[in-house]
N, C-alpha and C positions, 0 to 999 in steps of 0.2 A: 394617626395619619390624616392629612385635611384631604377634599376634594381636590387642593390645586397638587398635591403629590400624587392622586391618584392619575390623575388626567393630562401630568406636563409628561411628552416624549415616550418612547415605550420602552419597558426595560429592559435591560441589558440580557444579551443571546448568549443562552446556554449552549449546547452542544447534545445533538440530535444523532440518535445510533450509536455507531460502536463508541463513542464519545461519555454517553451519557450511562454510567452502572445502573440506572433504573428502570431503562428501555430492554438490557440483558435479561435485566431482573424477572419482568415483567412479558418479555418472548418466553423462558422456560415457563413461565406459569401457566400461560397460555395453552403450551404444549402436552400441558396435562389434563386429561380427560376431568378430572375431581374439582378443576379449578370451574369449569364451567358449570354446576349443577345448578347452583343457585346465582340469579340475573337482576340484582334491585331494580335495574333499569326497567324491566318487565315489571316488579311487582308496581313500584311508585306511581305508572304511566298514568293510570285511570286517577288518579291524586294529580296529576301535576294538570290534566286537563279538566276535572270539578275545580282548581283554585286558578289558577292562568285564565282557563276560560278563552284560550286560541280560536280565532274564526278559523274555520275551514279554507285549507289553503295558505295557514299561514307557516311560515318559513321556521324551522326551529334548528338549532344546534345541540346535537347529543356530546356534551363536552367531556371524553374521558369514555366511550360507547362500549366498552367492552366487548361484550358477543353480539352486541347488536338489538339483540332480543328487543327492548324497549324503545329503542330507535323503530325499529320495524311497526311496534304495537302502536306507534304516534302515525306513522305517516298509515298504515290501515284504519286508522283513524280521520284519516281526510291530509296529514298534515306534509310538508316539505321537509322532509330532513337531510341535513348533513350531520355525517357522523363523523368526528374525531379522535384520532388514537394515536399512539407511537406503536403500539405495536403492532405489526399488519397483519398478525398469525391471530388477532383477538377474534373475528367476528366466527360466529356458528357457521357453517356449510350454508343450512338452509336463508341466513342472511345474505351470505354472498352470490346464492342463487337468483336475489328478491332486487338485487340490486337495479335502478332504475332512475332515471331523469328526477324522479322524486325523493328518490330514497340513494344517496352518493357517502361515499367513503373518502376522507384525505387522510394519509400518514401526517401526524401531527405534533410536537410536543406542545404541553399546556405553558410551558415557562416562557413561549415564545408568542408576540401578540395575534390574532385567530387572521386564519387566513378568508375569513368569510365574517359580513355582519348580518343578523337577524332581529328578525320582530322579538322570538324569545330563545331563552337557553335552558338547559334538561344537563344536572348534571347529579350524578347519584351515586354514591359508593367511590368517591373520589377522594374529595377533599382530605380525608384521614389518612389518604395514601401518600398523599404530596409532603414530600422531606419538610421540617420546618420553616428553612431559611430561604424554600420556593414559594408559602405559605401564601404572602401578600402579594408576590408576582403574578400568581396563579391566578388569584380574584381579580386582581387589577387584569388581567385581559379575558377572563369571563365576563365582566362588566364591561367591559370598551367593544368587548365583540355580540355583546345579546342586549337587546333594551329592557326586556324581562326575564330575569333568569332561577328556575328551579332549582334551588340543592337539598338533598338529602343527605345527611351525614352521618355515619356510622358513629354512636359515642358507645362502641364498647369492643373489646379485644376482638382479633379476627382471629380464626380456628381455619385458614386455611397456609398459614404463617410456615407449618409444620411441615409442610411438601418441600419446601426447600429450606428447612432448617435456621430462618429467623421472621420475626414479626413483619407485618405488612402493614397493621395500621400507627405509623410513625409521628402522625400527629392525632393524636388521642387526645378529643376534649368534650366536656358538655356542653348540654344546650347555652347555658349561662356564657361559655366562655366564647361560642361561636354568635351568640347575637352582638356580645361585644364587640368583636373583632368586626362583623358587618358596621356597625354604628360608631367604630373609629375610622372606618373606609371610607364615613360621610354619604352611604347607599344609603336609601329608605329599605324598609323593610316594610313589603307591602301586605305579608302574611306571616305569620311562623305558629309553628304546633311541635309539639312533643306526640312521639310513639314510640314504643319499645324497643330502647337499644336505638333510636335514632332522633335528632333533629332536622327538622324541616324548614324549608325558608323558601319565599316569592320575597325579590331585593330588585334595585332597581336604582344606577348611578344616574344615570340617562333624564335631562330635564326637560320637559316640554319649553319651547319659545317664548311661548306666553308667560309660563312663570317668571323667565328670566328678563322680561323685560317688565314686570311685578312690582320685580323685587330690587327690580335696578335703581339706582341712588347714582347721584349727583357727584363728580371728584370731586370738589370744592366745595366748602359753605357758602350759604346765601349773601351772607358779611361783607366773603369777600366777594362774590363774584356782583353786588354790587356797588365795592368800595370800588372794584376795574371799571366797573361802567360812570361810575363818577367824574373820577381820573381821566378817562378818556375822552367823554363828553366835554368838560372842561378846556381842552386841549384847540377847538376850535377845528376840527378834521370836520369834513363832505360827509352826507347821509348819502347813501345809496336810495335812488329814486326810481319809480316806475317811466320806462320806456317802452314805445308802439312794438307792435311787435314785427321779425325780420327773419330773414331767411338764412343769415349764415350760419354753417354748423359751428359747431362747440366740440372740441373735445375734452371729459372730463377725466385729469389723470387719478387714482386713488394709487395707494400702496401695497395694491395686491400682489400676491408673486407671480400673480401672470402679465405685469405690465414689462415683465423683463423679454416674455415671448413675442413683442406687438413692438419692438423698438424703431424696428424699421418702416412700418407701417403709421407709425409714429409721424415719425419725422416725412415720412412722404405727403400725407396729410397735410403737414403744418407747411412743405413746400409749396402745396397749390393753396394756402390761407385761411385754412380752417382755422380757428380761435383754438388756443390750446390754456384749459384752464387746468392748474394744479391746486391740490387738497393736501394740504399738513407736507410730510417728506416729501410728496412727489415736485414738490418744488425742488427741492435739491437733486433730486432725483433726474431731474429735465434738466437744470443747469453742470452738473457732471456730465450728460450726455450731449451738450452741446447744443440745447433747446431753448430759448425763451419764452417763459410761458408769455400768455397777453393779459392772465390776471393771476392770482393764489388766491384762496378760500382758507379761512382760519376758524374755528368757532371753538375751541378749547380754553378754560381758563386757567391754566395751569401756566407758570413760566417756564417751561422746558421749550413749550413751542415757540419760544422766541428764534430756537435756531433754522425757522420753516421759512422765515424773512428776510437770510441774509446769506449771501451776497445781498446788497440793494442789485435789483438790474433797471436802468435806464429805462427801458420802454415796456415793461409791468407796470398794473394795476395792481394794489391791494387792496382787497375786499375782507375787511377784518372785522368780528363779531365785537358788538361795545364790548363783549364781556370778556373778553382777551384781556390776557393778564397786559398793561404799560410798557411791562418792557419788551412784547413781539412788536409793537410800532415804534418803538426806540430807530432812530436815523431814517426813517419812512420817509418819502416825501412829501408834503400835504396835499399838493393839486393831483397825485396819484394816488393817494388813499382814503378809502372812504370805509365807514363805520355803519354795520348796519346792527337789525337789534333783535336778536330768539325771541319769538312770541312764546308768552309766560308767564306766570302769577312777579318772578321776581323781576322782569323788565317792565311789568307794565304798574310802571311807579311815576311820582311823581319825579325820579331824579332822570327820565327822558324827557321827560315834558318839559321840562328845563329849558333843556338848549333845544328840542327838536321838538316845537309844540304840533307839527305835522310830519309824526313819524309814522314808516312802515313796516310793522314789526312781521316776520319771516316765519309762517307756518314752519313745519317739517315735522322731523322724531329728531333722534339721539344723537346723532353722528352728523359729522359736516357733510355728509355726500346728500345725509337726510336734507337736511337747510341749503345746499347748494343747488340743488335743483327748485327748489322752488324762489330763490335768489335769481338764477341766473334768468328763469320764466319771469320775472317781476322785469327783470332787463330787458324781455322782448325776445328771448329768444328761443327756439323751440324742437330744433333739431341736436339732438345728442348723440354721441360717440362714448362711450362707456369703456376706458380701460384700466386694469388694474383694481376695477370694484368687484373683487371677489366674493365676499365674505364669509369665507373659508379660508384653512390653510390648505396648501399644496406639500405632501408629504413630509408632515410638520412645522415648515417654515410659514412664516405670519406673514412679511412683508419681502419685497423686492428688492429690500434694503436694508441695511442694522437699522433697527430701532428698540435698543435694549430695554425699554419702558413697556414694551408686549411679553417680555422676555419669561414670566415669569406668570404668564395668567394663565387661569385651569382652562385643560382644552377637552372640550365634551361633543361624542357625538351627535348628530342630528338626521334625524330619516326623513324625506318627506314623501309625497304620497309619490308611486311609482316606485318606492323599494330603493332608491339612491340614499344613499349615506355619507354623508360631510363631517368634519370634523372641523369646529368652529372655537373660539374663544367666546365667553357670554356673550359679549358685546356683538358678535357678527352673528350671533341667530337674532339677536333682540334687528341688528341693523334688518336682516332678512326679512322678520316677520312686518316690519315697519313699514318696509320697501313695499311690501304687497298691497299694504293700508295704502301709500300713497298712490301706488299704479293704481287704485279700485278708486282710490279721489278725484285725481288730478291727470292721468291716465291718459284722458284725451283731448286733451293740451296742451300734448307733446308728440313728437316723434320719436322713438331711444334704439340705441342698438348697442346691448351688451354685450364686450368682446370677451373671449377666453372660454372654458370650460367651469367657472367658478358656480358657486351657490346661484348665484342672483342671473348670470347666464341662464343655468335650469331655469330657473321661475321661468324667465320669458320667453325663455323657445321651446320649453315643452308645456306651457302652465299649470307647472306644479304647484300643486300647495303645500302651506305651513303644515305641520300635525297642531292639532291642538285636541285639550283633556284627553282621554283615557287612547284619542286615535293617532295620538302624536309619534 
């Protein structure tokens, strides 16, 4: 299984209570004094805090808590826990006596995605219990729901099977067979040990920002993107040039799912003459809703986005990156459009200097909202309206709009500091972290006000930070 199966959408809802034979199963067990004697979750604890290494204070999830016991031994330990279970008859008396702001209890099944996210996760004496064909569902929302998460696994027959007359531990494997299984889920595995009758594992799906914008590569080759800038240069199109600077606001649309909530607010804006500039879809996006933008922004070189530029509208601008695939300024008009150029090892070539021996090549990062602000600042302008730049999904969904080319990218959570957690595609953490770079640059240079409740709202109304290394 790859990271983008682990990470696209959450799986499919089982059936919780009288629904589910496992929850029955697992109420009678409960019911019986014999089942509680022994509590892995108690013995592992002081193991999961010498290898986790939790600050004090930090949030954990006991996935699968049984009596409690161990969930308890954490949080008198300094720590915050929620404990999870389907069956509500699981915890010991003296846990439910213990209960507290720190120490909470949800009715839960594991097959369904966690209703709470955490710095880490505590899960012990479980895994062997989960039916096989739950087996991957299970981990996949231990991972989506803990950025660090302990398991301890039973690999040997259970001897409490007997009380009601069949086995308990139903997926029975070794060590060997369960680090595989983590290392086909595409988790790191950031510890693992062998003890008797058990394997052990610290794993971990959850990618810091900074690796993913690392590790991030280019969609196109160097070749092509600039055989585009060749082609296009040639063509005899306007450079985008620097102007004084000026007072009228801007609004910049992106393809967030919150530009869907701001429509009216939108259009009231563009009534009294705000500049309404669009990025990639949110062009079509305005022209569906009866908007024309005053310019569109393109920096992708891929030919798909050639459909972000058409309808042509009469009184737009287009502000199109040299390195736009040819065919997004196919039927353009020329005294409307103008070519500007990513500062970069691969623009800054002789085939600019060409036709533009006094070019202006366009700081930013990754993404066109990265390069349109500092574009649009190059144009003199300095008050910004930010809508639909999320950089997050909104309960799954990516954009505001079909764009099946998102359709299919890994979606990984993201925490940052203050304990919120986002759920982003690579690209919108890397956008995130970028955004922070440029606000700490360029920052006061501008005016901005990010609309919606998204990623990049956070940053600048609460000023959160990225995570990076080990505090990510």
């Amino acid at each position: 299984m790859t990271t983008e199966s682990i990470m696209q959408g959450y799986p499919p809802k089982l059936l919780i209570g009288v629904g589910n034979p496992e929850v029955q199963k697992y109420g009678r067990l409960w019911s019986m004094p014999q089942y509680r004697v022994v509590a892995p979750g108690e013995l592992f604890a002081e193991m999961f805090l010498v290898k986790a290494d939790p600050r004090v204070g930090s949030h954990v999830i006991d996935f699968g808590c049984g009596t409690g016991r161990g969930a308890k031994k954490l949080n008198d330990a300094g720590m915050k826990v929620t404990m999870l279970d389907f069956a509500r008859n699981c915890l010991d008396d003296s846990v439910q006596e213990s209960l507290s702001d720190t120490l909470t209890f949800k009715k839960h099944d594991l097959t369904l995605p966690s209703p709470v996210i955490a710095e880490y996760g505590y899960c012990t004496d479980v895994m062997e219990h989960i039916p096989p064909d739950s087996v991957n569902t299970v981990i996949e929302n231990i991972l989506r729901g803990a950025k660090n998460c302990f398991f301890t696994i039973s690999t040997t027959e259970d001897v409490c099977g007997r009380l009601i007359g069949e086995p308990l531990h139903i997926s029975l494997h070794d060590f060997a067979w369960w680090t595989e299984k983590f290392q086909e889920m595409s988790c790191r595995i950031l510890w693992s040990e062998v003890s008797e009758g058990y394997a052990h594992f610290l794993v971990s799906a959850w990618e810091d920002a900074q690796i993913m914008v690392d590790n991030g590569t280019i969609n196109v080759t160097n070749d092509l993107i600039l055989d585009n800038i060749r082609r296009n240069c040639e063509e005899g199109y306007q450079q985008v040039i620097p102007h004084p600077e000026q007072d009228t606001e801007v609004m910049i649309l992106g393809g967030g799912p919150s530009l869907n909530d701001h429509l009216d607010e939108i259009r009231q804006k563009r009534a009294e003459g705000v500049k309404l500039i669009t990025l990639n879809g949110a062009y079509n996006w305005a022209v569906e809703n009866g908007l024309t933008p005053s310019a569109t922004i393109i920096v992708d070189a891929r030919e798909f986005n050639k459909r972000f530029t058409k309808p042509v509208l009469d009184e737009c601008k287009y502000l199109i990156a040299s390195q736009c695939h040819p065919a997004v300024l196919e039927g353009l008009p020329k005294e409307r459009t103008y070519l500007w150029h990513v500062m970069g090892s691969i623009t800054d070539s002789s085939v600019v200097d060409k036709y533009f021996p006094a070019r202006f090549h366009i700081p930013g990062g990754s993404t066109v909202l990265l390069r349109a602000i500092p574009l649009l600042r190059m144009l003199g302008y300095h008050r910004f309206h930010l809508f639909g730049c999320d950089s997050c999904l909104t309960e799954g969904v990516h954009h505001a709009f079909s764009q099946p080319e998102n359709d299919d990218r890994a979606i990984v959570p993201l925490m940052v500091t203050g304990g919120r957690t986002f759920y982003c595609h690579p690209w919108m953490a890397s956008q995130a972290r970028e955004f922070v770079t440029m606000i700490q640059k360029l920052g006061e240079t501008f005016d901005m006000v990010v609309h919606g409740d998204g990623l990049l709202s956070h940053i600048i109304n609460t000023g959160a930070e990225m995570p990076s290394g080990q505090e990510a």
